[in-house]
C-alpha positions in Angstrom: 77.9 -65.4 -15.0 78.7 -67.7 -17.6 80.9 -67.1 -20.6 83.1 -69.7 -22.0 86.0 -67.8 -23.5 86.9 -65.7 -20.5 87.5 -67.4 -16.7 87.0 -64.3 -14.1 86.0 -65.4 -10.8 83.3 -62.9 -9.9 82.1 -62.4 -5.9 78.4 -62.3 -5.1 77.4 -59.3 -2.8 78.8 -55.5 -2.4 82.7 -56.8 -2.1 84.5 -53.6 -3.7 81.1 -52.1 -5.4 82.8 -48.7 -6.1 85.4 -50.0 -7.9 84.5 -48.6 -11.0 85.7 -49.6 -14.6 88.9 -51.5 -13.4 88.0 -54.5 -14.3 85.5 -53.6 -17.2 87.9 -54.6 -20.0 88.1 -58.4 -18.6 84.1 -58.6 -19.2 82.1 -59.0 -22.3 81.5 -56.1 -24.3 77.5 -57.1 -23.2 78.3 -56.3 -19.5 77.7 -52.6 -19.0 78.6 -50.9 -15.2 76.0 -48.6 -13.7 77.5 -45.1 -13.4 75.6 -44.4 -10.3 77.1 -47.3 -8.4 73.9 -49.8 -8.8 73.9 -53.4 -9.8 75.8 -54.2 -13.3 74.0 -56.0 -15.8 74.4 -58.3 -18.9 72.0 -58.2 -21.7 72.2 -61.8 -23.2 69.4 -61.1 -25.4 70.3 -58.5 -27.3 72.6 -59.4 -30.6 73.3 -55.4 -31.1 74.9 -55.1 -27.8 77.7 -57.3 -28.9 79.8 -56.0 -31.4 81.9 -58.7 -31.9 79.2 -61.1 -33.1 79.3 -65.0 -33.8 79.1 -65.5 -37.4 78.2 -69.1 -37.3 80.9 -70.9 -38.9 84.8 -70.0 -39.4 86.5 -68.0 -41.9 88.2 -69.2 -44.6 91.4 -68.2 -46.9 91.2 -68.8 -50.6 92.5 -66.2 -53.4 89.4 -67.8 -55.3 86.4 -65.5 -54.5 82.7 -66.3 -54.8 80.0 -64.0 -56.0 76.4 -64.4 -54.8 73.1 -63.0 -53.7 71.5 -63.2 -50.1 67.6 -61.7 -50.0 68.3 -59.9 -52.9 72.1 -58.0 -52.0 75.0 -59.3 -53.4 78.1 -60.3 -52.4 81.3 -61.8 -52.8 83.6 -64.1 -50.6 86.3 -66.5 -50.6 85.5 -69.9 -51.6 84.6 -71.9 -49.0 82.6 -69.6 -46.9 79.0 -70.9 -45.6 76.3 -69.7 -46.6 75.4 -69.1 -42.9 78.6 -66.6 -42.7 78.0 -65.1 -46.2 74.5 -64.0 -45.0 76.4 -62.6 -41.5 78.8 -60.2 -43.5 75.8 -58.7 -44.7 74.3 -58.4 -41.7 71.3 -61.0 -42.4 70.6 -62.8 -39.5 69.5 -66.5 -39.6 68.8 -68.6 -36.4 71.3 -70.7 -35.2 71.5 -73.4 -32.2 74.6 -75.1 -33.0 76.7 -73.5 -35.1 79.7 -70.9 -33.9 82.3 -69.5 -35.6 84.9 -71.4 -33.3 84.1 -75.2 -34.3 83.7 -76.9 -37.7 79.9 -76.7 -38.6 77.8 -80.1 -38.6 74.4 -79.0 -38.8 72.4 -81.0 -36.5 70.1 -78.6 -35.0 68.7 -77.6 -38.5 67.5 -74.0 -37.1 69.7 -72.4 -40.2 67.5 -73.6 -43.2 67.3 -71.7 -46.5 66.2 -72.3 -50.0 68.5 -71.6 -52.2 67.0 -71.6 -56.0 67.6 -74.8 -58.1 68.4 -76.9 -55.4 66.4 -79.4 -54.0 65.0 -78.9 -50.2 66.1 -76.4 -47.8 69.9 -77.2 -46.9 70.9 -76.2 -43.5 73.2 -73.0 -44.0 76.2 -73.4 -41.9 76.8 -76.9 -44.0 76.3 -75.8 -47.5 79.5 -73.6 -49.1 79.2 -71.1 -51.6 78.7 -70.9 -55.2 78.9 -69.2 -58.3 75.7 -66.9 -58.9 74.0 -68.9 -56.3 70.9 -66.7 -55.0 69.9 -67.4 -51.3 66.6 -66.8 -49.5 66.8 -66.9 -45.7 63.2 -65.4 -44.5 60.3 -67.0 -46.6 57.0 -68.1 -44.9 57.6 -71.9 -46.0 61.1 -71.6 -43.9 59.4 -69.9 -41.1 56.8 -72.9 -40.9 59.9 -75.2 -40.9 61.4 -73.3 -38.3 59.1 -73.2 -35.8 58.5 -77.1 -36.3 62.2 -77.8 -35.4 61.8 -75.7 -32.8 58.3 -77.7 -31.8 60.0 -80.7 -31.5 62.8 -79.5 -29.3 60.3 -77.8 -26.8 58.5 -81.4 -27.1 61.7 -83.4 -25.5 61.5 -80.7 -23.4 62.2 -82.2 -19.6 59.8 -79.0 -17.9 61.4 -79.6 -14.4 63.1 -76.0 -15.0 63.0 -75.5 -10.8 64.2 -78.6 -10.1 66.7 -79.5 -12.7 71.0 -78.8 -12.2 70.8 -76.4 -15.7 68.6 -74.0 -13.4 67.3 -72.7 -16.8 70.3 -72.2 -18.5 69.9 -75.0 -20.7 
C-alpha cells in the first residue's frame, strides 16, 4: 500500500484478520474494513471517497480578497490563490498530474489548462493567480482537445514493459 504521508508497516496474509477497527484511524480515510471479516480495500479511484481532498496548490493568507467567476459561479478568495484551488473551493474539478496542495506549483505537466477571457492562450491553472472580475472556463471542447493531446503524448513516451518494469504499474 502506498501512501506518502503516513508510514504503517502493513503484514501480507491473515496475521490478526479479526482485529477490527483498531488500527482504522492510522489508514486513509479511502481504506474501508469489511464488516464481515473479508479482505479490506482501498478505492484509489474514487475522489468522493476522500474527504480531505488535494486542492492542487497551497493556501494562501492575504486580508486582500479576490472576486471571480469559475463556469459561471462566483467567488471570492484571498489574493494569491490559483486559479486551480479557486475552482477546488467550488467543487470544480480540473485534471491535475503534478500539482498538490503540499509543494509550490510549477506547471509542467500542463493537464490544468483553462481559458480565461481576455487572455491570450490557455494558462495552466495551478500557475496563474487570481484576479479581479476575472471569468474562468475549465470544461470547453477546445480544452478537452488540448487535454487529451497532452495526455497523447505522455502515453507516447510511454515505456509499455508494465510486467516487466520495477513501477509494477504504479507509475
Amino acid at each position: 500500500m502506498r501512501h506518502h504521508a503516513i508510514r504503517l508497516a502493513v503484514r501480507h496474509g491473515w496475521h490478526d484478520r479479526l482485529s477490527g477497527g483498531q488500527r482504522v484511524e492510522v489508514l486513509p480515510r479511502r481504506f474501508r474494513a469489511d464488516p464481515h471479516g473479508g479482505r479490506a480495500v482501498i478505492n484509489f479511484f474514487d475522489p468522493a471517497s476522500d474527504k480531505s481532498s488535494d486542492l492542487g496548490t497551497p493556501a494562501r493568507d492575504s486580508e486582500v480578497q479576490i472576486s471571480l467567476s469559475i463556469d459561471g459561479r462566483a467567488i471570492t478568495v484571498p489574493a494569491g490563490t490559483s486559479v486551480m484551488r479557486a475552482a477546488a473551493m467550488l467543487g470544480t474539478s480540473i485534471p491535475k498530474l503534478c500539482a498538490t496542495d503540499s509543494l509550490e506549483a510549477f506547471g509542467s505537466c500542463r493537464m490544468c489548462m483553462v481559458e480565461i477571457e481576455g487572455m491570450r492562450g490557455y494558462p495552466a491553472s495551478c500557475t496563474t493567480p487570481v484576479s479581479e472580475g476575472m471569468v474562468v472556463h475549465t470544461e470547453t471542447p477546445r480544452l478537452a482537445g488540448l487535454r487529451r493531446n497532452v495526455m497523447e503524448l505522455y502515453i507516447s513516451d510511454h515505456p509499455l514493459d508494465c510486467l516487466t518494469c520495477s513501477a509494477n504499474g504504479n507509475c
